[in-house]
N, CA, C and O atoms as a MOPAC input file, in Angstrom:
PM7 MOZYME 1SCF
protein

 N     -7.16100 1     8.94500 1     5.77100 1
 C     -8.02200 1    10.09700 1     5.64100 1
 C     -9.38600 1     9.76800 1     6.23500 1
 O     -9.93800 1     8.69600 1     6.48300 1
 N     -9.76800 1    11.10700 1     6.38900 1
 C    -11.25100 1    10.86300 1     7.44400 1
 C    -12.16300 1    11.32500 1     6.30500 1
 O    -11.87400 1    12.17600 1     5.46500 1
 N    -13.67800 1    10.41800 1     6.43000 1
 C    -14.54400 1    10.67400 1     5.47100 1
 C    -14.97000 1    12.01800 1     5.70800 1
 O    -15.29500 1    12.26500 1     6.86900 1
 N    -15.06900 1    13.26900 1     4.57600 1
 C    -15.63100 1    14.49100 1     4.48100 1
 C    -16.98600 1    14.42900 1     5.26300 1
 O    -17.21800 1    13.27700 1     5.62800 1
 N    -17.99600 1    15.37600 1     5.64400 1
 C    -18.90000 1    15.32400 1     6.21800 1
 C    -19.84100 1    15.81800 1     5.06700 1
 O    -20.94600 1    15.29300 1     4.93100 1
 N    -19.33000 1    17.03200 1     4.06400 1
 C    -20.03000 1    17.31400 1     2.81700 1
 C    -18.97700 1    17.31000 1     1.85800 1
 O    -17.77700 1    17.57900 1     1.91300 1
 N    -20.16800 1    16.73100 1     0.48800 1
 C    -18.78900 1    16.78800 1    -0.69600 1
 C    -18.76400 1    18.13500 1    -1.09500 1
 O    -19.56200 1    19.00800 1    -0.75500 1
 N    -17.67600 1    18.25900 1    -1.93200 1
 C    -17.27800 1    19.65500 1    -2.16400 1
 C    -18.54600 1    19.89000 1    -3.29800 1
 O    -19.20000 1    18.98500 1    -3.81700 1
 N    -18.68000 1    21.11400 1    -3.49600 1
 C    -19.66400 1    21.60900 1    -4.33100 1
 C    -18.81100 1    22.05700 1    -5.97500 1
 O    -19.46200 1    21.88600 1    -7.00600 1
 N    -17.86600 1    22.42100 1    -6.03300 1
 C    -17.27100 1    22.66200 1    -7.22300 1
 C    -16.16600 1    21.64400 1    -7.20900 1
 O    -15.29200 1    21.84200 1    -6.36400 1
 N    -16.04900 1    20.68400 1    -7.91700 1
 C    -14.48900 1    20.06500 1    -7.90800 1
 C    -14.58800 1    19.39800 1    -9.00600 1
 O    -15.55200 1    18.68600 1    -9.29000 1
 N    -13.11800 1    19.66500 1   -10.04400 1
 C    -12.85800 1    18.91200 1   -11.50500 1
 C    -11.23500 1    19.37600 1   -11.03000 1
 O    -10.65600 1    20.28600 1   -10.43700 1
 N    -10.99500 1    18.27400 1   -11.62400 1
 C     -9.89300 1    17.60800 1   -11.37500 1
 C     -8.45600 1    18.65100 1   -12.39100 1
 O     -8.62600 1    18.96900 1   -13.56800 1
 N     -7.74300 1    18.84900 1   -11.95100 1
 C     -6.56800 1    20.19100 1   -12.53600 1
 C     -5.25900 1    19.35600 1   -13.18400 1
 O     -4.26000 1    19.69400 1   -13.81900 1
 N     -5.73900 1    18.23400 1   -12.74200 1
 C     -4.19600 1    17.00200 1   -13.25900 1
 C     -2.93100 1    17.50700 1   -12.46400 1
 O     -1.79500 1    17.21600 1   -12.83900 1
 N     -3.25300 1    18.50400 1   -11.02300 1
 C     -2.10700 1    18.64100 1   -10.57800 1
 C     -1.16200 1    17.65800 1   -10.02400 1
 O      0.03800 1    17.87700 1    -9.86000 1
 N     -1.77500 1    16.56100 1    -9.74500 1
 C     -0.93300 1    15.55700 1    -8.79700 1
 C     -0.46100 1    15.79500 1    -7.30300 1
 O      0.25700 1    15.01500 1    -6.67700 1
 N     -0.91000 1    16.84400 1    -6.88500 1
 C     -0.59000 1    17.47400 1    -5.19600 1
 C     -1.81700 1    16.15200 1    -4.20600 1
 O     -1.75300 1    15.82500 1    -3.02100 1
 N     -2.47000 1    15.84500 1    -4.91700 1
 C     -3.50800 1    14.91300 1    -4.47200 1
 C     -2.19300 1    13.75600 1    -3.60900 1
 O     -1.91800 1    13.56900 1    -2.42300 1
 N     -1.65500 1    13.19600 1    -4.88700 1
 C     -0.74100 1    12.03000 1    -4.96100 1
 C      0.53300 1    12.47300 1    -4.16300 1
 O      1.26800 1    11.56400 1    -3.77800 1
 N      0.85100 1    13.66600 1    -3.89500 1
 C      2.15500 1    13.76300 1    -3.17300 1
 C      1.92800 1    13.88700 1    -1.67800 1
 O      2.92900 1    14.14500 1    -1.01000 1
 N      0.84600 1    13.75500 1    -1.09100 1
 C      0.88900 1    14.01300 1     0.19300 1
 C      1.23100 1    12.77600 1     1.35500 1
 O      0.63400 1    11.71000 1     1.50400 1
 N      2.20200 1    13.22000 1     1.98200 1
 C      2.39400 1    11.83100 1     2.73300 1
 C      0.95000 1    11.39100 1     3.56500 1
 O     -0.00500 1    12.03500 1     3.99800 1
 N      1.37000 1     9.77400 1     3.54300 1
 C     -0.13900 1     9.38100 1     4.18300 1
 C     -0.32200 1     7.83100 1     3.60900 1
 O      0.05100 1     7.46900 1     2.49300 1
 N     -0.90300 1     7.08100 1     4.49700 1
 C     -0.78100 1     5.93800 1     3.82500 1
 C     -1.97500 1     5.79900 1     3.01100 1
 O     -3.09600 1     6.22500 1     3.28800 1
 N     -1.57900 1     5.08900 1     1.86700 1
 C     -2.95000 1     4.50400 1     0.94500 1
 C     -3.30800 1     2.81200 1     0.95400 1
 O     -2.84700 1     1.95400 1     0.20000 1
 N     -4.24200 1     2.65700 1     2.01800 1
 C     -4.17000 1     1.35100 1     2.31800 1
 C     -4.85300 1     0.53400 1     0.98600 1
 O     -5.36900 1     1.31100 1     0.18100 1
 N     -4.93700 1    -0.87600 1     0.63400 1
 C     -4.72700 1    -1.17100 1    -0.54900 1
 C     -5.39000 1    -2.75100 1     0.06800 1
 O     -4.75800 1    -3.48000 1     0.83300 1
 N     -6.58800 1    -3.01000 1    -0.38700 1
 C     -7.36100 1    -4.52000 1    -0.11000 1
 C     -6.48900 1    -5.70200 1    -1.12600 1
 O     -5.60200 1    -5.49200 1    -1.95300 1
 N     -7.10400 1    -6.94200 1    -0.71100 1
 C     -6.24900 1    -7.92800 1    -1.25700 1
 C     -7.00500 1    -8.10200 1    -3.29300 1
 O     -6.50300 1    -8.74800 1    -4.21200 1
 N     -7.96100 1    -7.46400 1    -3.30300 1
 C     -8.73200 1    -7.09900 1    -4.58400 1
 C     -8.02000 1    -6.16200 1    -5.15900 1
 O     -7.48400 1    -6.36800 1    -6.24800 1
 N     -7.90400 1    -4.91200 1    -4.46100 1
 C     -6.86800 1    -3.70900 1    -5.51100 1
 C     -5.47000 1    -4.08300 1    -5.54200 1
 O     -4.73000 1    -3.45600 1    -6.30000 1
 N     -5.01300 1    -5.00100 1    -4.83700 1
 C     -3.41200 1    -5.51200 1    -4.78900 1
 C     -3.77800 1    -6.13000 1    -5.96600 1
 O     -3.25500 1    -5.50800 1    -6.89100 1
 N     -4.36000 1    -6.96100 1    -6.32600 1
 C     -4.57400 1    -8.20600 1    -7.56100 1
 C     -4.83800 1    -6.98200 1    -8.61500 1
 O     -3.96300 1    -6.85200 1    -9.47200 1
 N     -5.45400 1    -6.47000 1    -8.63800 1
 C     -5.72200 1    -5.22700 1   -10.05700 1
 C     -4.67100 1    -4.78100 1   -10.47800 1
 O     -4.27400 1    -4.78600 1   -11.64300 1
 N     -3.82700 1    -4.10300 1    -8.94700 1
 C     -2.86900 1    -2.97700 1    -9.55600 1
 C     -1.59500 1    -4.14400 1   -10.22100 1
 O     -0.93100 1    -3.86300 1   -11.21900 1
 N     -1.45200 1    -5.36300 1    -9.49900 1
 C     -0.29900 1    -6.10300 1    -9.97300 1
 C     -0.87800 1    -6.84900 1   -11.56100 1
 O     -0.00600 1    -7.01300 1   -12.41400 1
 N     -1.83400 1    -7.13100 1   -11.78800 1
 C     -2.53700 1    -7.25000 1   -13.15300 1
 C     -2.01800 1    -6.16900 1   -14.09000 1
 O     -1.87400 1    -6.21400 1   -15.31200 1
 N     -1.77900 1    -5.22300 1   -13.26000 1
 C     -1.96300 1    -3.66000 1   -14.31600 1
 C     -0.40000 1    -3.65100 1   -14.35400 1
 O      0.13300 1    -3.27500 1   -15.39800 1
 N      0.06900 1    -3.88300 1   -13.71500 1
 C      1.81900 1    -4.28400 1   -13.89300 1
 C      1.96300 1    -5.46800 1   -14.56100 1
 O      2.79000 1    -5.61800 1   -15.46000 1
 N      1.44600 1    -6.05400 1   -14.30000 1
 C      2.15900 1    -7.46900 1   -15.25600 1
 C      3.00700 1    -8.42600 1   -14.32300 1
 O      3.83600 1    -9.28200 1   -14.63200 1
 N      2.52400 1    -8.00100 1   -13.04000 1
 C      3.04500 1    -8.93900 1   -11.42400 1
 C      2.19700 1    -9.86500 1   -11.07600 1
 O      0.97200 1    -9.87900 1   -11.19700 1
 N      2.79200 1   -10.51200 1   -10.71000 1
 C      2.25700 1   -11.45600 1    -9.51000 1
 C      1.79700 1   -10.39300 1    -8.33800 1
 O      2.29100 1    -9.27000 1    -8.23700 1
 N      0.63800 1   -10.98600 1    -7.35200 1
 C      0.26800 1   -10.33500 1    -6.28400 1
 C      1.73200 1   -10.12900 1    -5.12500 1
 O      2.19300 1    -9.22500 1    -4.42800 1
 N      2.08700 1   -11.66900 1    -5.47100 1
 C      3.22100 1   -11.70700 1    -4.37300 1
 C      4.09900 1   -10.75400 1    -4.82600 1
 O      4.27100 1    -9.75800 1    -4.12400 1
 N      4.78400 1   -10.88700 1    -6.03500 1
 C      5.67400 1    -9.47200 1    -6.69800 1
 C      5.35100 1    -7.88500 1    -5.88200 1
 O      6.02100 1    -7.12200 1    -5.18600 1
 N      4.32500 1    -7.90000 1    -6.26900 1
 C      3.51100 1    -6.36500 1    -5.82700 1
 C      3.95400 1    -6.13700 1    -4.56200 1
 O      4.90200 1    -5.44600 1    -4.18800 1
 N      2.85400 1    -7.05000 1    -3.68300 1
 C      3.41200 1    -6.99800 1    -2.26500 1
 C      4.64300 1    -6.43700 1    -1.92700 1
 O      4.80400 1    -5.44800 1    -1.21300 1
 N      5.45500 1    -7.06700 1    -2.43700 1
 C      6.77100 1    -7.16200 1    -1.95200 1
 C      7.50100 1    -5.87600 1    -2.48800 1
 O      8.26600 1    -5.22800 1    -1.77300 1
 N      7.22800 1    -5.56000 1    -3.74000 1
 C      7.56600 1    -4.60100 1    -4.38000 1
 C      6.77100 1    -2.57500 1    -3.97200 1
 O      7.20700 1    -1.42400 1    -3.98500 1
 N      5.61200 1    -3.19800 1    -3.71200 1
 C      4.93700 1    -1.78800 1    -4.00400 1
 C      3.99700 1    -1.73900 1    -2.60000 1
 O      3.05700 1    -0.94600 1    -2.66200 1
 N      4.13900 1    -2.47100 1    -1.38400 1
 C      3.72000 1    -2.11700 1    -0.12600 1
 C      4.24500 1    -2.31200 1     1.17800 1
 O      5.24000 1    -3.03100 1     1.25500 1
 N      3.73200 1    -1.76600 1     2.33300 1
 C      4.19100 1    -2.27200 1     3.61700 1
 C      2.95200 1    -2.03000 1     4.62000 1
 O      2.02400 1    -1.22300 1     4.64000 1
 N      3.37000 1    -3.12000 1     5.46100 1
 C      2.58800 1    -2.80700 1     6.92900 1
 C      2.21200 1    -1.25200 1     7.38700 1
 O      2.94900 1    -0.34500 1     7.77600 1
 N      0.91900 1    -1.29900 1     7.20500 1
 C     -0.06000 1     0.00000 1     7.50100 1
 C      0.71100 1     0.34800 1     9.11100 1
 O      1.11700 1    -0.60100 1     9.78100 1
 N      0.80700 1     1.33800 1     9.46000 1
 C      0.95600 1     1.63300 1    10.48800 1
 C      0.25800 1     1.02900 1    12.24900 1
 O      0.78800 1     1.09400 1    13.35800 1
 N     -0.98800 1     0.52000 1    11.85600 1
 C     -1.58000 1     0.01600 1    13.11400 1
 C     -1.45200 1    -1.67700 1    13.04200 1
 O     -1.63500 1    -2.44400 1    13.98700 1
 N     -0.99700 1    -2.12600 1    11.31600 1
 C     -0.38000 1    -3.10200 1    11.85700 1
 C     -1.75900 1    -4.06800 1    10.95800 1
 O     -1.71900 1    -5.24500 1    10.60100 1
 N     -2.32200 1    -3.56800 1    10.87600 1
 C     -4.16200 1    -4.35500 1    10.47000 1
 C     -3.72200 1    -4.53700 1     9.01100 1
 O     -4.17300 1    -5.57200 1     8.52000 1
 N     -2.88000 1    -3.72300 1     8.10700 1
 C     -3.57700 1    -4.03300 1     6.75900 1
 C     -1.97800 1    -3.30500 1     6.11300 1
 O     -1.08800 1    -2.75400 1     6.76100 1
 N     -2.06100 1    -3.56000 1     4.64600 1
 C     -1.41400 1    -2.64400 1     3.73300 1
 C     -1.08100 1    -1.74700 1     3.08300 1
 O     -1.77700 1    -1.86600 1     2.07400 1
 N     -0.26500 1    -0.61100 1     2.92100 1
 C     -0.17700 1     0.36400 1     2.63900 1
 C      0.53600 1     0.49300 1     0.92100 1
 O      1.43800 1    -0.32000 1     0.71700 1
 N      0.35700 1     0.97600 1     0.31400 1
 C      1.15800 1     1.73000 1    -1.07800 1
 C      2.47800 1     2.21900 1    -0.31200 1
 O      2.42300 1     2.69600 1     0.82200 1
 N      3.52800 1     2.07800 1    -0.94600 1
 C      4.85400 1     2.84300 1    -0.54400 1
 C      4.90000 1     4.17900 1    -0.77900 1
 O      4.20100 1     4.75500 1    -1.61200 1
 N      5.83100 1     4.76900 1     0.04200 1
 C      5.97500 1     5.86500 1    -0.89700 1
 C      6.77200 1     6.78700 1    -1.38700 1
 O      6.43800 1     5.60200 1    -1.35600 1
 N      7.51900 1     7.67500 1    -1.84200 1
 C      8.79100 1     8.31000 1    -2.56100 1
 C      9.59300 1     8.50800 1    -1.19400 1
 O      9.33900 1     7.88300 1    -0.16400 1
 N     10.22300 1     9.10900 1    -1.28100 1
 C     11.22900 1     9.50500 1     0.12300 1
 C     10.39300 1    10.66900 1     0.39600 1
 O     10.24600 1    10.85800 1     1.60400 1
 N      9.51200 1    11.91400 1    -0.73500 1
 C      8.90800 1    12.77100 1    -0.15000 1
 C      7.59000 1    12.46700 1     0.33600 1
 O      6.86500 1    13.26000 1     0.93700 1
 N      7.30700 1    11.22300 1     0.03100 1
 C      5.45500 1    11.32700 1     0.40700 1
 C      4.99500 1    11.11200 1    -1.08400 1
 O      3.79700 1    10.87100 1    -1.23100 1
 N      5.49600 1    11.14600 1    -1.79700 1
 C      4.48600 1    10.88800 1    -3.11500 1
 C      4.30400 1     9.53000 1    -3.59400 1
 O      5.16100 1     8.65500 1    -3.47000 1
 N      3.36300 1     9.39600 1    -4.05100 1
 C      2.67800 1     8.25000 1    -4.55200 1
 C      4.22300 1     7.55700 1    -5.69900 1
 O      4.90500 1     8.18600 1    -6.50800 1
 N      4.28600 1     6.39800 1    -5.37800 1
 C      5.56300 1     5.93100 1    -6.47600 1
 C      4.61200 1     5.69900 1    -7.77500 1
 O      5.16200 1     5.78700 1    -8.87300 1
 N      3.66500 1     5.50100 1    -7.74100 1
 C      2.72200 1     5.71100 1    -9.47900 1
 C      1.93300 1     7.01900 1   -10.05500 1
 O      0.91700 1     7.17200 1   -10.73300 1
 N      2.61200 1     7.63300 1    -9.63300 1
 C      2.44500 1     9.43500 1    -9.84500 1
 C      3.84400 1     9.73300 1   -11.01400 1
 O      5.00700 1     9.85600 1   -10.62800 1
 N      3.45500 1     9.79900 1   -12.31600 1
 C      4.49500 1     9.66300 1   -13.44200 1
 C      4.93600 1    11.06800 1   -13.61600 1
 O      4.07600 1    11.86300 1   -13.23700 1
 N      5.94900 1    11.57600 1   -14.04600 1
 C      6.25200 1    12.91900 1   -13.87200 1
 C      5.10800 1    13.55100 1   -14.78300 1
 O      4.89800 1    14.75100 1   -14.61100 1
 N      4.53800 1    13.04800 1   -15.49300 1
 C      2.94100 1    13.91400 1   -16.07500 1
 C      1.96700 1    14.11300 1   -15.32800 1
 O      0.89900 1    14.47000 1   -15.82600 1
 N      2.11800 1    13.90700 1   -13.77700 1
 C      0.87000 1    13.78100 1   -12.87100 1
 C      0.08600 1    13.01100 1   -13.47700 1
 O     -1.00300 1    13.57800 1   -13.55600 1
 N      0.04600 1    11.44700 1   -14.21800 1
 C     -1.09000 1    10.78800 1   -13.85700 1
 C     -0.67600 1     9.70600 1   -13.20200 1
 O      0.32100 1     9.72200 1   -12.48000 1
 N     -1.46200 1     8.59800 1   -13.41300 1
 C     -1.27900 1     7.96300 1   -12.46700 1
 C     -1.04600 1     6.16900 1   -12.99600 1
 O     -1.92300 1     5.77400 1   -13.76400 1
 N     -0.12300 1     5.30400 1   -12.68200 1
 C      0.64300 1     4.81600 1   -13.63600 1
 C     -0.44600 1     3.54000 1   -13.54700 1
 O     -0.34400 1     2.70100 1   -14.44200 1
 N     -1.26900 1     3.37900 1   -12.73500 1
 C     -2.08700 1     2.16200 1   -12.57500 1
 C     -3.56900 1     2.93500 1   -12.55700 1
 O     -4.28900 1     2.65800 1   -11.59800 1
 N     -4.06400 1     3.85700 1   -13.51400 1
 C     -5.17500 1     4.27200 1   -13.37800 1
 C     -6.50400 1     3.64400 1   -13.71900 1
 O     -7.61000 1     4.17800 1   -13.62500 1
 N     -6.20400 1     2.35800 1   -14.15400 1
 C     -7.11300 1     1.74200 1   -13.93600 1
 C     -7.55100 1     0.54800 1   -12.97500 1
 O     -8.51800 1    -0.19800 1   -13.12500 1
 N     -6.74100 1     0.55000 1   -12.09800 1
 C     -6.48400 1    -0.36800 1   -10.96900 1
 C     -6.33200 1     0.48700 1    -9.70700 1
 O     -6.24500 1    -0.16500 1    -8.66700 1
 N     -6.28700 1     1.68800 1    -9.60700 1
 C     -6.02300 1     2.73700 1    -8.58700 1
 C     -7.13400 1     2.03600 1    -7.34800 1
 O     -8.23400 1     1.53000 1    -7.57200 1
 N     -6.71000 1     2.13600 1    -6.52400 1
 C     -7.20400 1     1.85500 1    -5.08600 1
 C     -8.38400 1     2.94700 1    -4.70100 1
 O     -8.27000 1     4.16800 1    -4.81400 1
 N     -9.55000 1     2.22700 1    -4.21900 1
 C    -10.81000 1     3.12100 1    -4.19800 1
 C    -10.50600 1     4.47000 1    -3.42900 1
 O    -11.16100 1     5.49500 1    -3.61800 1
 N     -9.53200 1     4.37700 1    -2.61500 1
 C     -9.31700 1     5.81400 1    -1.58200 1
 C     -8.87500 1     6.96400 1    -2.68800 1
 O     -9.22900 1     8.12800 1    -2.87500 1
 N     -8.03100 1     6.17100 1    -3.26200 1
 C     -7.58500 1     7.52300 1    -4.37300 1
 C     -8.23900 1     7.56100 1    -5.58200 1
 O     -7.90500 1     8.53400 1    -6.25900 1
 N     -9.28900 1     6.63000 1    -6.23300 1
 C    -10.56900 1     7.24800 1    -7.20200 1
 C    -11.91200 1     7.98200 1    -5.87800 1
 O    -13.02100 1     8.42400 1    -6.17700 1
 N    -11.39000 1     7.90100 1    -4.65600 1
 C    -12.57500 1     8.62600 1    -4.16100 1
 C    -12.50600 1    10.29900 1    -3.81200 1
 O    -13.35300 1    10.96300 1    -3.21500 1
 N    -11.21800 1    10.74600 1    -4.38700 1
 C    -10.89700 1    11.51800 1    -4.15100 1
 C    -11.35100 1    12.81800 1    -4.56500 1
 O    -11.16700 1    12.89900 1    -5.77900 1
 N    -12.01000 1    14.18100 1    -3.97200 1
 C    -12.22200 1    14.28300 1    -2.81500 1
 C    -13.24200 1    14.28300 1    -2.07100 1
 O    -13.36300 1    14.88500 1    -1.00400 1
 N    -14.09400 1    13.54400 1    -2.65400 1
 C    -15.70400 1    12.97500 1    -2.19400 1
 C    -15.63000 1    12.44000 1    -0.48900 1
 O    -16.40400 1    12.68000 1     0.43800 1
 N    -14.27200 1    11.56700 1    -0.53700 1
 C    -14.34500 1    10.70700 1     0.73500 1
 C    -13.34300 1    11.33500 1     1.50900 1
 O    -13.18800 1    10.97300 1     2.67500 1
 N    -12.46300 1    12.45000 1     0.89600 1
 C    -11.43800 1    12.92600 1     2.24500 1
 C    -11.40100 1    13.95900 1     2.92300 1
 O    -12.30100 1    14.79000 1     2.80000 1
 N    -10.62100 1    14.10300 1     3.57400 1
 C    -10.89700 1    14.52200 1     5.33800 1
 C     -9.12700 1    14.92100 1     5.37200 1
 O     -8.22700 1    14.11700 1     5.61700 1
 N     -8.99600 1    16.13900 1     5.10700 1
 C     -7.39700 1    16.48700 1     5.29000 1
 C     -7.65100 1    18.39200 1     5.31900 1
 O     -8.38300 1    19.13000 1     4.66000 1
 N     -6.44300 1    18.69500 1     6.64600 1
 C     -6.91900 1    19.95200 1     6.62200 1
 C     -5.92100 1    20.91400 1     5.39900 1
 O     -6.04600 1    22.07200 1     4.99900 1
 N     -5.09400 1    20.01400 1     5.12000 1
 C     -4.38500 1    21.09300 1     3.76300 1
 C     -5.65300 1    20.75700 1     2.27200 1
 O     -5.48700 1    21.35400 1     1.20800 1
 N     -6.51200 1    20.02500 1     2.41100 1
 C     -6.65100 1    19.02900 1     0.88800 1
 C     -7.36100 1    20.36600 1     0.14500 1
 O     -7.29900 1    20.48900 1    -1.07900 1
 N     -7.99700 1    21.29200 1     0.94500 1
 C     -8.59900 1    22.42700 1     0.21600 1
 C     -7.54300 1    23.50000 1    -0.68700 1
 O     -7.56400 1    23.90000 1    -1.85100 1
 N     -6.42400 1    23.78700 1     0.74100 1
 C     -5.06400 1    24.74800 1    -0.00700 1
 C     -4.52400 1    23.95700 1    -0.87100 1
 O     -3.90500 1    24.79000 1    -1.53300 1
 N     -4.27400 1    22.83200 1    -1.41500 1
 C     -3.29400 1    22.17400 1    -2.16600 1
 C     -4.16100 1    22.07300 1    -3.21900 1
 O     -3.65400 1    22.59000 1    -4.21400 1
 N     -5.33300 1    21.59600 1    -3.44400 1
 C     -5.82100 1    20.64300 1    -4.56500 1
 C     -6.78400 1    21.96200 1    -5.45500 1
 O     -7.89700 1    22.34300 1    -5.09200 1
 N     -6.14000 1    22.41100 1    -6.48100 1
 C     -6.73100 1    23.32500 1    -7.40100 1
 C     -8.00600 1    23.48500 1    -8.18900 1
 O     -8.56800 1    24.49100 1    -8.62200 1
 N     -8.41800 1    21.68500 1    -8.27300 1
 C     -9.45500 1    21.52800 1    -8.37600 1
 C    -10.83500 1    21.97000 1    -7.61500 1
 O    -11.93600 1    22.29900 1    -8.05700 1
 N    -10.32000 1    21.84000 1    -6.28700 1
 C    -11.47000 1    22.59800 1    -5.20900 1
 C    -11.33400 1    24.27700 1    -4.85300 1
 O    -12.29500 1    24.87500 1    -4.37100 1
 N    -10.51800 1    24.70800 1    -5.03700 1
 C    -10.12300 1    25.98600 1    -5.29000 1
 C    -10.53800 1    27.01000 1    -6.19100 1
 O    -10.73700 1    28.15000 1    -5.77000 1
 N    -10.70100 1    26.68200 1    -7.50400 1
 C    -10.76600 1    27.18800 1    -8.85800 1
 C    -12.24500 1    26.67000 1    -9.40300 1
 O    -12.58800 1    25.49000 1    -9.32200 1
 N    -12.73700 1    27.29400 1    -9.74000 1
 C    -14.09400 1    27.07500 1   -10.25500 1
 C    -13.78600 1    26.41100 1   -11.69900 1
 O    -13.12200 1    27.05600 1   -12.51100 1
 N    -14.31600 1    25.00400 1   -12.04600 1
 C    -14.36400 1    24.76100 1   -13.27700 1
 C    -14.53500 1    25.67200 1   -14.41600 1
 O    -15.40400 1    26.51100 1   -14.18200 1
 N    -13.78300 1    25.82300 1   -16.00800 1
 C    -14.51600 1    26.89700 1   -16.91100 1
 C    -14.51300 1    25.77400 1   -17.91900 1
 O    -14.39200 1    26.17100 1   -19.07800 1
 N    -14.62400 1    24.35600 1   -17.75000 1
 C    -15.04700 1    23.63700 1   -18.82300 1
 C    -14.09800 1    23.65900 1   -19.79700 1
 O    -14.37100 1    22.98400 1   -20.78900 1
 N    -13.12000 1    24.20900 1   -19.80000 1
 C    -11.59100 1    23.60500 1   -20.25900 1
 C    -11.27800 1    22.63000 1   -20.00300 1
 O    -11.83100 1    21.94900 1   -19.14000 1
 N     -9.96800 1    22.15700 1   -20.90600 1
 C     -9.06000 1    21.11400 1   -20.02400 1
 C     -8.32700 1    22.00500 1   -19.41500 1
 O     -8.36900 1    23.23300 1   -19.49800 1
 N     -7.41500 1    21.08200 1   -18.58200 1
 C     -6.54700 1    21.57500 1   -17.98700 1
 C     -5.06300 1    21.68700 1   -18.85300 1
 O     -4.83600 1    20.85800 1   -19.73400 1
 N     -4.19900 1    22.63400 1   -18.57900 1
 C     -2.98800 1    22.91800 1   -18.83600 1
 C     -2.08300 1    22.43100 1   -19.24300 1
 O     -1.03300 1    23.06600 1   -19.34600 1

């Protein structure tokens, strides 16, 4: 994803999980590999092996992902199964992204907060 140029002006989060299903890689430093496999109860090497692959240009690591594009730590409750180890791209979300569906999909930017929870 490409960094936004402005952050959104209304955005709280809907717990939809459409965030997490979009294909795309989520590249993942050798610091959030050690967190998220901490947060599993893995070894880094485990993780690796288990929960990434070669980024597309070949430079770095990616998160796997479902056969549709979704995040494999996207729990059928839409959260997120390593949320406290989550990789900065996806706690930056949508401050730092740059996608031309991310406005139609993500309800949060759509829908004006009313200071509820969500659903």
């Amino acid at each position: 994803m490409q960094p936004m140029s402005a952050e959104p002006t209304t955005f709280a989060c809907r717990q939809c999980g459409n965030c997490c299903r979009w294909p795309g890689e989520v590249r993942v430093s050798p610091e959030e590999i050690r967190a998220a496999a901490g947060r599993l109860g893995l070894t880094e090497e485990a993780f690796i092996a288990r929960h990434t692959q070669v980024t597309r240009d070949r430079q770095g690591l990616t998160l796997v992902e479902d056969a549709g594009g979704a995040c494999r730590f996207l729990t059928p409750e839409n959260r997120c199964a390593i949320q406290s180890a989550k990789p900065r791209q996806c706690r930056e979300f949508p401050h730092q992204w740059r996608a031309p569906e991310h406005e139609h999909l993500c309800a949060g930017l759509r829908e004006p907060h009313s200071g509820k929870e969500p659903a």
